[in-house]
MITORFI-523815 format. One line per 4 residues: number of its first residue (from 1); their letters; for each residue x, y, z of N, C-alpha, C. Coordinates in steps of 0.1 Angstrom, whole numbers, plus 2048, in hexadecimal, padded with zeros to 3 digits. Last residue first. Example, Ala and Ser with C-alpha at 12.3 -4.5 7.8 and 13.67 -1.06 7.14 Angstrom:
<recs>
2 = sa = 880,7EA,847,889,7F5,847,881,800,84F ~ 884,7C7,84E,87B,7D3,84E,884,7DF,84E
</recs>
This chain:
<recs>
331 = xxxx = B94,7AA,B21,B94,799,B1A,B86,79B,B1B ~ BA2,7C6,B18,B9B,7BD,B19,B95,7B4,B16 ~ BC5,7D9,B16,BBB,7CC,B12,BB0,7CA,B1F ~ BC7,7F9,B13,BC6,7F2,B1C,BC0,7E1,B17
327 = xxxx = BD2,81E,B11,BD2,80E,B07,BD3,802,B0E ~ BBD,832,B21,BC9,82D,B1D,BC7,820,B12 ~ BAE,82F,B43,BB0,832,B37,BBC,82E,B2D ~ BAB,82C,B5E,BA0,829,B53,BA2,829,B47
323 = xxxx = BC0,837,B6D,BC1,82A,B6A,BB7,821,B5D ~ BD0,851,B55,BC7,84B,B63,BC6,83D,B5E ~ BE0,85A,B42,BE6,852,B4D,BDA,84D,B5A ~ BD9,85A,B1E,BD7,863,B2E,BDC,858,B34
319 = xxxx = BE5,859,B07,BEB,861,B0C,BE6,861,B1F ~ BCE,84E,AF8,BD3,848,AFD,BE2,851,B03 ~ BAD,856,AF4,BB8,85A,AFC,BC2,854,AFF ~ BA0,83D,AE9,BA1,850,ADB,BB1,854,AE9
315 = xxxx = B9F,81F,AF7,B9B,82B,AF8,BA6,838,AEB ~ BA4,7FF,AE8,BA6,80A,AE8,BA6,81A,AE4 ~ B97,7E1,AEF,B99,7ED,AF6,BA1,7F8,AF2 ~ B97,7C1,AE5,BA1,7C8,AE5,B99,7DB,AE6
311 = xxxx = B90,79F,AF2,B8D,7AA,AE9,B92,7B6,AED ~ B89,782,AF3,B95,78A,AF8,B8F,793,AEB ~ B77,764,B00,B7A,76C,AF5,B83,779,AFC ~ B78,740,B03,B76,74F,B0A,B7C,756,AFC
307 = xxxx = B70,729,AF7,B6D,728,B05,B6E,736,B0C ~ B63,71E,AD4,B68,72B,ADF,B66,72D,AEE ~ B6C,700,ACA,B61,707,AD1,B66,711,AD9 ~ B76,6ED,AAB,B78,6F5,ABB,B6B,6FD,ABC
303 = xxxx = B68,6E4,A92,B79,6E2,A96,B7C,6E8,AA4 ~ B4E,6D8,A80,B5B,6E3,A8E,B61,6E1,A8D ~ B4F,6DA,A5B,B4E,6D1,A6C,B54,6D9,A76 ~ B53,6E5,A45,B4A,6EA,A4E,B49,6E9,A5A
299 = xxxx = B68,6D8,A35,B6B,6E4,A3B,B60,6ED,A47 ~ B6D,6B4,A3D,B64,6C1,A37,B66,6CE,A3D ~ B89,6AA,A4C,B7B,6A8,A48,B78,6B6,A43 ~ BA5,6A8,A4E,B9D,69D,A47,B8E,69C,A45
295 = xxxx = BAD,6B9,A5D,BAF,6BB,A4B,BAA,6B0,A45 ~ BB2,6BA,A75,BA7,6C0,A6D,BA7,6C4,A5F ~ BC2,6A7,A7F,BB2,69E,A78,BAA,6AB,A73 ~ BD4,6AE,A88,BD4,6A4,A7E,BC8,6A3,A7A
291 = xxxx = BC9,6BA,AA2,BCD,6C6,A98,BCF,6BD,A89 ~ BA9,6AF,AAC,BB8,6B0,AA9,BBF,6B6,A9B ~ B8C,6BE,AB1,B93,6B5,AAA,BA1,6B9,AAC ~ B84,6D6,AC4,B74,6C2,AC5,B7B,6B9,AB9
287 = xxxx = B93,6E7,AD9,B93,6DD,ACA,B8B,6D3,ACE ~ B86,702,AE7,B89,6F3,AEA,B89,6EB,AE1 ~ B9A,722,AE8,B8C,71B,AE3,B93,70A,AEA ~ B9D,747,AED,B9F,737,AF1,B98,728,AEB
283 = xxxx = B9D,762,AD6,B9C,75B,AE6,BA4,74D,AE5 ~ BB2,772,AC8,BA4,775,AC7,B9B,76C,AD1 ~ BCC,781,AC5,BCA,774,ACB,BBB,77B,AD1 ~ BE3,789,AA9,BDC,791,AB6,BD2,782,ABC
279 = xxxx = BEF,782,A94,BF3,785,AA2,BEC,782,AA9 ~ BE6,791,A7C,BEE,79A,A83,BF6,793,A8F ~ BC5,788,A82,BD3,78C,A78,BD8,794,A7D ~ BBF,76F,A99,BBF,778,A8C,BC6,77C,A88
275 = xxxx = BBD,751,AA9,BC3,759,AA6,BBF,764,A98 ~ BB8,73E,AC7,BAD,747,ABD,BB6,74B,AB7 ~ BC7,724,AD7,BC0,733,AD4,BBF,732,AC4 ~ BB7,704,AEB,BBF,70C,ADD,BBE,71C,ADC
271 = xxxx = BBB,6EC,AFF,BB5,6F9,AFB,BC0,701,AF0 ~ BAB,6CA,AF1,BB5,6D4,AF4,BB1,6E3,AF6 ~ B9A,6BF,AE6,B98,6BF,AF5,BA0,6C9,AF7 ~ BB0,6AA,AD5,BA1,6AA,AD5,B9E,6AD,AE2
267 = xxxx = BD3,6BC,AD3,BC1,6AA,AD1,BBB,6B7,ACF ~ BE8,6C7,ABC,BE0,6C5,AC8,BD8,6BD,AC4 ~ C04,6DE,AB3,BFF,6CF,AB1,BF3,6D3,ABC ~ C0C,6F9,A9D,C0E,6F1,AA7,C03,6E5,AA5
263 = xxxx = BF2,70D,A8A,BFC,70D,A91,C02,703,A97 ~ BE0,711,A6F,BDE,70E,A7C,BEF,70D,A7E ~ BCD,728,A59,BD8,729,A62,BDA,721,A68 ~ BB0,731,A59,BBD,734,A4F,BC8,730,A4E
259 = xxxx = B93,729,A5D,BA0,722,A5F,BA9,727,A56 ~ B79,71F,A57,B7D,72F,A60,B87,732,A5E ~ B73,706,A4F,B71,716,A40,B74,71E,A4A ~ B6F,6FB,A64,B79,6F8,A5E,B7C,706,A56
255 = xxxx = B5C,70C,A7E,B5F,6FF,A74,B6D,705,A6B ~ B57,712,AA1,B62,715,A93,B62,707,A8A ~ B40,71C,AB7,B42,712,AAD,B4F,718,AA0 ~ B3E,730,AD1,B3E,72D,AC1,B47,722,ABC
251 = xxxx = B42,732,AEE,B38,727,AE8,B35,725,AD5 ~ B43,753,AED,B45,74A,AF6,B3A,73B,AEE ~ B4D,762,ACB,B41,763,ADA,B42,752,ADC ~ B4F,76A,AAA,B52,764,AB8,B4D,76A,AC1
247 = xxxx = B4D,77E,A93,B40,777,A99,B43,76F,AA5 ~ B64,78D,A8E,B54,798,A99,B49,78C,A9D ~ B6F,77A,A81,B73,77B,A90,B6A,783,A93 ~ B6F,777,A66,B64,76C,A75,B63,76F,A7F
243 = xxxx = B7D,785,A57,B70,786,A57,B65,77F,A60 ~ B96,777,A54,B96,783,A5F,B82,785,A5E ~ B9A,757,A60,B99,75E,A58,B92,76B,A5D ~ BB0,74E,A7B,BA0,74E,A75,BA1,75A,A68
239 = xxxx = BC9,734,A85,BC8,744,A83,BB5,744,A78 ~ BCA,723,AA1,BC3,721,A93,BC2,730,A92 ~ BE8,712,AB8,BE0,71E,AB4,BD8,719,AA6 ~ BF4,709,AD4,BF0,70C,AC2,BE9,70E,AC2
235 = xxxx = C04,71D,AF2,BF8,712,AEC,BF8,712,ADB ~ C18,72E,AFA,C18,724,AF5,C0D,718,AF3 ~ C0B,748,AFF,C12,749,AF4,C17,738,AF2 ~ BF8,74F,B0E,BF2,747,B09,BFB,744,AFF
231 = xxxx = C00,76B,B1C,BFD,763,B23,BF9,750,B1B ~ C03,779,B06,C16,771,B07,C0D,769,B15 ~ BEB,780,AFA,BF4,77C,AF2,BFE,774,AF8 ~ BDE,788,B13,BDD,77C,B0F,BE4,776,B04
227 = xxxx = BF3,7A1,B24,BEE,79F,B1F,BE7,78F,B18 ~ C02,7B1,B3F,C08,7AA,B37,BF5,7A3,B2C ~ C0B,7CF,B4D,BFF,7CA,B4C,C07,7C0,B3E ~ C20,7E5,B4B,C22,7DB,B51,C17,7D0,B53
223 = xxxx = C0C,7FB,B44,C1B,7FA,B3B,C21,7E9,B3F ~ BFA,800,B5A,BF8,800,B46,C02,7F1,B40 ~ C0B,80B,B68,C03,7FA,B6C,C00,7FA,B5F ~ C12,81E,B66,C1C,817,B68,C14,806,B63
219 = xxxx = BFB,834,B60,C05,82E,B4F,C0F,81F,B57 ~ BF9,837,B77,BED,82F,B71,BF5,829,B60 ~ C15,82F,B8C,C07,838,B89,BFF,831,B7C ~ C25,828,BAA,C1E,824,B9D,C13,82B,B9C
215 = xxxx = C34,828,BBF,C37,836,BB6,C2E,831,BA9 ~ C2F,818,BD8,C33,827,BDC,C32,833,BCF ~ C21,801,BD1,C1A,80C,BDA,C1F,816,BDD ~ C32,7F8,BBB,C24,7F9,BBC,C20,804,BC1
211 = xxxx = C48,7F5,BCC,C4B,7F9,BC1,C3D,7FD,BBD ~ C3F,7DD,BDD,C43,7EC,BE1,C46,7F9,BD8 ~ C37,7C6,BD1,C2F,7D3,BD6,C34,7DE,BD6 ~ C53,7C6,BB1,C46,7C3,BC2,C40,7CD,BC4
207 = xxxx = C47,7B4,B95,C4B,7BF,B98,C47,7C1,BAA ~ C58,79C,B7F,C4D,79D,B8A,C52,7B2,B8E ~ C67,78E,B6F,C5F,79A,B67,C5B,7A3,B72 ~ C72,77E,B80,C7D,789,B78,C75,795,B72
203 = xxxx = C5E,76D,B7C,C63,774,B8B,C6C,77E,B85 ~ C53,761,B65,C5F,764,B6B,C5D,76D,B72 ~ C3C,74F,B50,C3F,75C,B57,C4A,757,B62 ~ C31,739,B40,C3E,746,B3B,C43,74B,B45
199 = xxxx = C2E,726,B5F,C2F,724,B51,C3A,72D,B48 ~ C3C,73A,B78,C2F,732,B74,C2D,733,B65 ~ C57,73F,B8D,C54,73B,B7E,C40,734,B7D ~ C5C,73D,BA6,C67,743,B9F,C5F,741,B92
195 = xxxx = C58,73C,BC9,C58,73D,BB9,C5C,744,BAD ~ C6C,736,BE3,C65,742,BD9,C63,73B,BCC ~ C6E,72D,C04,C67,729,BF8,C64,733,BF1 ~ C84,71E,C21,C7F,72A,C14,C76,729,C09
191 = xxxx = C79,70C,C2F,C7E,713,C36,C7E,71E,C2E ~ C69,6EC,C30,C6A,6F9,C28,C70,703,C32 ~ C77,6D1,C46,C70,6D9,C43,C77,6E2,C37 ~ C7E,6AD,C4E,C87,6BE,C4A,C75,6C5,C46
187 = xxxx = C8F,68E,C53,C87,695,C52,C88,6A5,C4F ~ CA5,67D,C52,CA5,688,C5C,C99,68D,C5D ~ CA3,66E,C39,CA4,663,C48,CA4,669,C54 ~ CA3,674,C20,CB0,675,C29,CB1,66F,C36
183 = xxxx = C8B,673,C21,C8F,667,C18,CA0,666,C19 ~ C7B,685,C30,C7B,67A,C35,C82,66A,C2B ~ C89,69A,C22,C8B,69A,C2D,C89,68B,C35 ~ C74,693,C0A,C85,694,C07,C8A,696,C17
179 = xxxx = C5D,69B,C16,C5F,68E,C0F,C6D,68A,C0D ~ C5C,6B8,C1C,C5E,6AC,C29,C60,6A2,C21 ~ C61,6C4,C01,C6C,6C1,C0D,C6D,6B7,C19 ~ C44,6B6,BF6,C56,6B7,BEF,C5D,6B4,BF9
175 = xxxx = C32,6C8,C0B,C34,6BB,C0B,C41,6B2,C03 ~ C3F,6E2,C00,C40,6DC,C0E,C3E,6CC,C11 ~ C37,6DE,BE7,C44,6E2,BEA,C4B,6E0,BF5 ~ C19,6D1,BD8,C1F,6D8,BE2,C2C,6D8,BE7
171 = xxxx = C0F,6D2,BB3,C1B,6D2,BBF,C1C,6D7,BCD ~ BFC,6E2,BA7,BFA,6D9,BB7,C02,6D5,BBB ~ C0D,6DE,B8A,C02,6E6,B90,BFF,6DA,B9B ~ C2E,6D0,B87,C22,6CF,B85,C18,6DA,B8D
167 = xxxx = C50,6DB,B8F,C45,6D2,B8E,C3C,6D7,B89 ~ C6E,6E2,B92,C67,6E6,B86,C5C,6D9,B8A ~ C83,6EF,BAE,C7C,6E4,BAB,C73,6EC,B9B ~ CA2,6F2,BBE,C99,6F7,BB0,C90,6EA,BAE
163 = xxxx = CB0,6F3,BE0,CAA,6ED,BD4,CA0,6F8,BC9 ~ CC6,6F4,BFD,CBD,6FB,BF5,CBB,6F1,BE4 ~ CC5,6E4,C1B,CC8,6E3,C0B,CC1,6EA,C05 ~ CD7,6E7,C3F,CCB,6ED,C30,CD2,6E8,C23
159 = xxxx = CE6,6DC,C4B,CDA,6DB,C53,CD1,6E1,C43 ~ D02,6F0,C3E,D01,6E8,C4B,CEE,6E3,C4B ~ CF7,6EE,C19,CFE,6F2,C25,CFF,6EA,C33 ~ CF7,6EC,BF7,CF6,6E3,C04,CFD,6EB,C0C
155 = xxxx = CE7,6F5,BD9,CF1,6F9,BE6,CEB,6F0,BF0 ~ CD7,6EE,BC7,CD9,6FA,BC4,CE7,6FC,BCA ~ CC8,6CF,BB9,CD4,6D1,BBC,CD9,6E4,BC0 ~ CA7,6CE,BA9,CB7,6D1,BA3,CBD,6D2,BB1
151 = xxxx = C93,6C0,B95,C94,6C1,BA4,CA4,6C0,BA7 ~ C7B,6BC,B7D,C87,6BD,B84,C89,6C6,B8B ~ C5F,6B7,B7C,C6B,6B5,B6D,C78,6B6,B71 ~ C4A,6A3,B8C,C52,6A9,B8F,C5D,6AB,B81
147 = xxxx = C28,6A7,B8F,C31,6A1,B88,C3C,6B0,B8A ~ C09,691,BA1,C13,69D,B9C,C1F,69D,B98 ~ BE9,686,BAB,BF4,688,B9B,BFB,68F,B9C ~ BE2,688,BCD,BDF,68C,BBE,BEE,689,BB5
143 = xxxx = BD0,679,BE9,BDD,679,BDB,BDB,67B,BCE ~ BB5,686,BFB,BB9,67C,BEF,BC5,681,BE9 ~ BBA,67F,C21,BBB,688,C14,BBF,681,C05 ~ BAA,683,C40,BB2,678,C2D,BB1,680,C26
139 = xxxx = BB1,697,C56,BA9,68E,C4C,BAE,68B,C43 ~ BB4,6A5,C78,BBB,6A1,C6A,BB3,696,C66 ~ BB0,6BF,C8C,BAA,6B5,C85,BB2,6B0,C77 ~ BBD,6D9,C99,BC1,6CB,C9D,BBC,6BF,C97
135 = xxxx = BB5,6F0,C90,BAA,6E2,C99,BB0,6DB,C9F ~ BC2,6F5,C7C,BC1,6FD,C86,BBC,6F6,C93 ~ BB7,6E0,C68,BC8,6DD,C6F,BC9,6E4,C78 ~ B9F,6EB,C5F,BA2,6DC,C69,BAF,6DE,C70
131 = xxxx = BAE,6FF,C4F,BA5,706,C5F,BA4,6F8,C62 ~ BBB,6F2,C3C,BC1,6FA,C47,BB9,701,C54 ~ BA8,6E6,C29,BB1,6DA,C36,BB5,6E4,C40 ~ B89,6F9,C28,B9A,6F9,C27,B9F,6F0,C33
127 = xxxx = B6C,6E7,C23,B70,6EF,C2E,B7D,6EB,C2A ~ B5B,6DE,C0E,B5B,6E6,C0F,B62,6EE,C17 ~ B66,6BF,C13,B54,6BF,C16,B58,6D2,C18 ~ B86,6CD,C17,B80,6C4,C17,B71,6C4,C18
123 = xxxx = B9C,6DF,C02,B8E,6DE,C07,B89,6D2,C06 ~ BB9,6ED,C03,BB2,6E3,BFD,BA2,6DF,C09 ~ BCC,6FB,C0B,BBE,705,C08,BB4,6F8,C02 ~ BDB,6EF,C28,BDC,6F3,C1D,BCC,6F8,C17
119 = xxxx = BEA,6DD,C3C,BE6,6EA,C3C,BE9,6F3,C2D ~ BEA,6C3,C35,BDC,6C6,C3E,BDC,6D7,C3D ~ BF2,6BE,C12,BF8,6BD,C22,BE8,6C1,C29 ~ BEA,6A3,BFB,BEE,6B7,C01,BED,6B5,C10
115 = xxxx = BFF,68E,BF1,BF0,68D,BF8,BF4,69D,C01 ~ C08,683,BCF,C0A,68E,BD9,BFE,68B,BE3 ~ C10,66A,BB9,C0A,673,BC2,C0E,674,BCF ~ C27,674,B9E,C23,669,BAB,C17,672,BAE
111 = xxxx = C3D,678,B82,C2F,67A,B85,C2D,66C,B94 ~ C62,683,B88,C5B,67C,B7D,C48,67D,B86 ~ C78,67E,BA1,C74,682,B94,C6A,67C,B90 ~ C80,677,BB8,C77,67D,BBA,C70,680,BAB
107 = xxxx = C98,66B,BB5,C8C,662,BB9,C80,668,BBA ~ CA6,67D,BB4,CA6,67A,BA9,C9B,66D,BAB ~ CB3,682,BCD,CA8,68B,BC8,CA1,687,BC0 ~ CBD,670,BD0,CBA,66F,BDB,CAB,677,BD3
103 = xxxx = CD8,677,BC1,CD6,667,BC3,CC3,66A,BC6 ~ CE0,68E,BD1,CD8,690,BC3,CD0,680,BBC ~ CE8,682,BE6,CDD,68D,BE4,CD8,68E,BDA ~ D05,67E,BDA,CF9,673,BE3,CEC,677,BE5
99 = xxxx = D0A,692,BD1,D07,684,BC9,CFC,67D,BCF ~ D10,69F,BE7,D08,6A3,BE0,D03,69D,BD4 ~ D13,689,C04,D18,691,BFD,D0D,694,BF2 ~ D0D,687,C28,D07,689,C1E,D0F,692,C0F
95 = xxxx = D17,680,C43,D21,67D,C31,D19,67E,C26 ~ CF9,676,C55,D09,67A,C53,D0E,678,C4A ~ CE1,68A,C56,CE6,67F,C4F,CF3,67F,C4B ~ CDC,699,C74,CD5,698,C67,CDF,68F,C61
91 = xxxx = CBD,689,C8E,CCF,68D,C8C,CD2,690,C79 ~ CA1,699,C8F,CA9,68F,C91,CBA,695,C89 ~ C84,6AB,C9D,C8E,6A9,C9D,C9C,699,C9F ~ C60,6AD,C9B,C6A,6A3,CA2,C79,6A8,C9A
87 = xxxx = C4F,6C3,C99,C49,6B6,C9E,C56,6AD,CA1 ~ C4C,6E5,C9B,C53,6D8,C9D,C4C,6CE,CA5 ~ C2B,6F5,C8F,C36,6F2,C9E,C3D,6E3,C96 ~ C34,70D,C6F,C32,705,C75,C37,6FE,C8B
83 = xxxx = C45,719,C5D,C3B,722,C6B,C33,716,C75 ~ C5D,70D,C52,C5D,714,C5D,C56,71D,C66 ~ C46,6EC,C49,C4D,6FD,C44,C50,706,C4F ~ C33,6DE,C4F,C3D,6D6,C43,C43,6E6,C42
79 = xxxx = C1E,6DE,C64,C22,6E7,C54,C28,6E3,C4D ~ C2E,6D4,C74,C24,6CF,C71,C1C,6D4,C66 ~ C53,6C9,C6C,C4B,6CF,C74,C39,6CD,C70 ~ C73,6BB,C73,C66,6BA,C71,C5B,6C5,C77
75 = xxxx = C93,6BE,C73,C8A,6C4,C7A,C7B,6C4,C72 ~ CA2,6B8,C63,CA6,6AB,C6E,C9A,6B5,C75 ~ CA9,6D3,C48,CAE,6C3,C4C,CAB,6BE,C5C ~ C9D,6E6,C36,CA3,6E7,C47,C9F,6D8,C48
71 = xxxx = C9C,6F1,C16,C97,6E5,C20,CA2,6E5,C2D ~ C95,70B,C01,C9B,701,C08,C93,6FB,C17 ~ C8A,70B,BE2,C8A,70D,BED,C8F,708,BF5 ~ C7D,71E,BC4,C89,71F,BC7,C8B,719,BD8
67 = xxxx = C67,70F,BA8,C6C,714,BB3,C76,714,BBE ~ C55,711,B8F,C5D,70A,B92,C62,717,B9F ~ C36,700,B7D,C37,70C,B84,C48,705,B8C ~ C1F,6FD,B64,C29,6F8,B6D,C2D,700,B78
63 = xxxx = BFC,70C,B62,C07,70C,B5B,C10,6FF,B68 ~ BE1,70D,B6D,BE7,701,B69,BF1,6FE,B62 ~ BDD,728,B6F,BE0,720,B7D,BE2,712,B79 ~ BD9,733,B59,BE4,734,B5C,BEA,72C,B66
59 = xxxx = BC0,72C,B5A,BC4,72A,B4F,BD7,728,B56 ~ BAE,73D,B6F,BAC,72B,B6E,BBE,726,B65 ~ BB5,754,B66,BBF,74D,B71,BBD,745,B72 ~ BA4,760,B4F,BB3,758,B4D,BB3,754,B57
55 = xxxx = B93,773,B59,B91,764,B57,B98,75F,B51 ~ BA0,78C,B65,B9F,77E,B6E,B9C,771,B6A ~ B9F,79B,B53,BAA,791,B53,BA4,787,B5D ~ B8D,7B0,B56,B86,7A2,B51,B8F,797,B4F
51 = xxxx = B9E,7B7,B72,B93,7B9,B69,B92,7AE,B63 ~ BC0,7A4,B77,BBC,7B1,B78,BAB,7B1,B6D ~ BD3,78E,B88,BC7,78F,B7D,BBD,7A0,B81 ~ BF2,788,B8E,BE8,790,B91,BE1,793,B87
47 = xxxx = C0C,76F,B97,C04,77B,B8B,BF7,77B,B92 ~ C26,771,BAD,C17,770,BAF,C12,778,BA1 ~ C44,763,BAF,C3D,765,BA5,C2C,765,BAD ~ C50,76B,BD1,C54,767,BC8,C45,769,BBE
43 = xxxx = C51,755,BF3,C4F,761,BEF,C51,760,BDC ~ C3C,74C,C10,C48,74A,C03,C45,758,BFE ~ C31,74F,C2B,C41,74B,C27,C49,74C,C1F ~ C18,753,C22,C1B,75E,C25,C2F,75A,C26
39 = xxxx = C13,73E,C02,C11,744,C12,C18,750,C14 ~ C04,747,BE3,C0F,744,BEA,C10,746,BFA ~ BEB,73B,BCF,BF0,73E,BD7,BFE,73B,BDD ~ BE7,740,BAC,BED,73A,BB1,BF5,73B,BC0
35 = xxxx = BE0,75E,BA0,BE3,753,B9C,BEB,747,BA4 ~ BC2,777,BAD,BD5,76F,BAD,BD1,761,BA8 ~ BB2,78F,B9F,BB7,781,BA5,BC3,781,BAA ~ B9B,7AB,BA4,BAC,7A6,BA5,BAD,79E,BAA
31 = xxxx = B87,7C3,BA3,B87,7B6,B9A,B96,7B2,B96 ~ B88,7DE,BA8,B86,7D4,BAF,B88,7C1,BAF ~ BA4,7F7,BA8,B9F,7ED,BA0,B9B,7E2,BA9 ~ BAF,80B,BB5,BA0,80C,BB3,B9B,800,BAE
27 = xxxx = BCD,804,BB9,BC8,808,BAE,BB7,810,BAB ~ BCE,806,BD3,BDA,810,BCF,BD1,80D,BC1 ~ BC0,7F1,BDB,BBD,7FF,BE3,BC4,807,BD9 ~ BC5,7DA,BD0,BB4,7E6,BCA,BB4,7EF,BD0
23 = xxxx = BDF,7D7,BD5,BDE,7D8,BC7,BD1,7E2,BC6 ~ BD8,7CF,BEE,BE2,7DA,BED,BDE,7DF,BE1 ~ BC7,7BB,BEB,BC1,7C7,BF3,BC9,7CD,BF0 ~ BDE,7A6,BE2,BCF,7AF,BD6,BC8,7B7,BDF
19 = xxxx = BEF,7A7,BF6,BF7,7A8,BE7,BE8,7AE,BE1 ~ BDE,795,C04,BE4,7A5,C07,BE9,7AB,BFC ~ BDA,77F,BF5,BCF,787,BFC,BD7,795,BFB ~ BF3,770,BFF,BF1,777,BEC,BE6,783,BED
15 = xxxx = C00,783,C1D,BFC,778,C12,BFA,77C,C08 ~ C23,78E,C29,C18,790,C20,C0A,781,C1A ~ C3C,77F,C27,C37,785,C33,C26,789,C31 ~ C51,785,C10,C50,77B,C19,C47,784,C23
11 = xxxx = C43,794,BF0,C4E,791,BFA,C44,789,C02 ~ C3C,78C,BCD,C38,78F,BDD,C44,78A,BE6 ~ C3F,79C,BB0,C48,795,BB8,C40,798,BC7 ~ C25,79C,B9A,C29,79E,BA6,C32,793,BAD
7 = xxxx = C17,7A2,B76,C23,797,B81,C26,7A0,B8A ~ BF7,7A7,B6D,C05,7AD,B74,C0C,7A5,B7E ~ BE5,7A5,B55,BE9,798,B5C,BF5,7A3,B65 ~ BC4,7B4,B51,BD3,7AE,B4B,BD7,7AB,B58
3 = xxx = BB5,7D5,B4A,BB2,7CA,B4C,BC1,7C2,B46 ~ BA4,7F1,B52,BB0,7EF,B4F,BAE,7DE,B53 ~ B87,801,B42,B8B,7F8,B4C,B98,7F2,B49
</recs>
């Protein structure tokens, strides 16, 4: 079973949906997430959870995430985005200079809340705001926590400003632009939106469909399949002494006497990886102590609890090109 993370650049026009029917028709493989939806407008970083990968994408969908988009000044719409119907047009803001804009942006920094727009995947008593908004029905919606690290300046033109934003998981981007449209006094919509980054991963790495569906064979997806080591590469870490590791399984207890190694800082709560020798990254776990405090007690007491395990696959053949085969992780 071929299993792992494959960055896809998605174009404009497509949903994420389409992007994984494409993916199981051309691979056979039925068991395919996505990390983090994008509409059919934007375009840009979609990773794709392949086989037992899929139970990473909880994980990954609470990385940051940063993005490339511009904003159509003095035209409102009810989407907050160019698919949207125009709701009102105003004159746009005269002598706007790029100071003055950046004045402007810079109000936007730092953690507020957000209240998600109506047309979005957020579920009200079980039903998506976006089939109400088809309705015509609109409901309250609770304000969430979100945080902005920066929100860059790219180009100003007649009526459009293009922007770099680096925020928080749940950011909506559309709601961003109408906010900055209504803080210019014009109002404005999303007019472009690509992503560009989710935590490590780079759009640079991404590969598109099309490149997919016309010449990829079974060594291609192999070879381009990214794994839990560089998906989990900045959490700390506790390396194990090599003799414990055949005993992990979901829910094991690690006391202190396991411990060869610990890595980096963390609480109580945190998620941590597993590590053995060599490297190699043996799962996930949840520290029940801070990384300070596990030297103050007895070598027996836990110290973490194994929340997933990752275990390593490799088929006598590793020369063959079907998709079944080969040198492949599974988590």
């Amino acid at each position: 079973m071929v299993s792992g993370v494959l960055l896809v650049d998605k174009p404009v026009g497509p949903t994420s949906h389409d992007i994984v029917h494409g993916l199981r028709k051309k691979t056979g493989i039925d068991r395919i997430g996505h990390g983090g939806t994008l509409d059919p407008m934007a375009s840009g970083l979609l990773p794709l959870f392949l086989g037992d990968a899929t139970k990473m994408s909880g994980f990954v969908q609470t990385h940051d995430k940063s993005y490339e988009f511009d904003i159509t000044l003095g035209i409102s719409t009810d989407t907050d985005d160019s698919q949207g119907e125009v709701l009102s047009r105003k004159p746009l803001p005269e002598k706007l200079s790029d100071e003055g804009l950046r004045n402007v942006l810079s109000g936007f920094l730092g953690e507020h809340m957000q209240e998600p727009p109506m047309f979005s995947a957020v579920k009200q008593k079980g039903v998506p705001l976006y089939k109400l908004a088809r309705k015509g029905i609109t409901v309250e919606r609770t304000p969430r926590p979100v945080t902005i690290y920066a929100l860059e300046l790219i180009e100003k033109t007649d009526g459009v400003i293009s922007l770099l934003v680096h925020c928080s998981k749940g950011t909506y981007v559309r709601v961003l632009a109408r906010q900055i449209g209504e803080a210019l006094g014009c109002g404005g919509h999303v007019s472009r939106l690509r992503r560009i980054s989710i935590g490590p991963f780079s759009v640079r790495e991404a590969v598109g469909p099309d490149v997919i569906e016309s010449s990829w064979r079974g060594e291609d997806l192999e070879s381009a399949l990214i794994g839990p080591e560089r998906v989990f590469c900045d959490l700390p870490s506790l390396e194990l002494l090599p003799h414990v590791s055949p005993a992990l399984q979901k829910g094991t207890l690690i006391p202190g006497v396991w411990i060869s190694r610990r890595e980096g800082l963390f609480h109580a709560k945190d998620t941590i990886r597993i590590m053995g020798k060599g490297g190699k990254i043996l799962g996930l776990a949840q520290a029940l102590l801070g990384s300070e405090e596990t030297n103050q007690f007895p070598g027996g007491v836990p110290v973490s609890r194994i929340v997933l395990v990752f275990r390593t696959k490799i088929p006598s053949d590793r020369g063959a090109s079907s998709l079944s085969k080969g040198s492949v992780a599974v988590f």
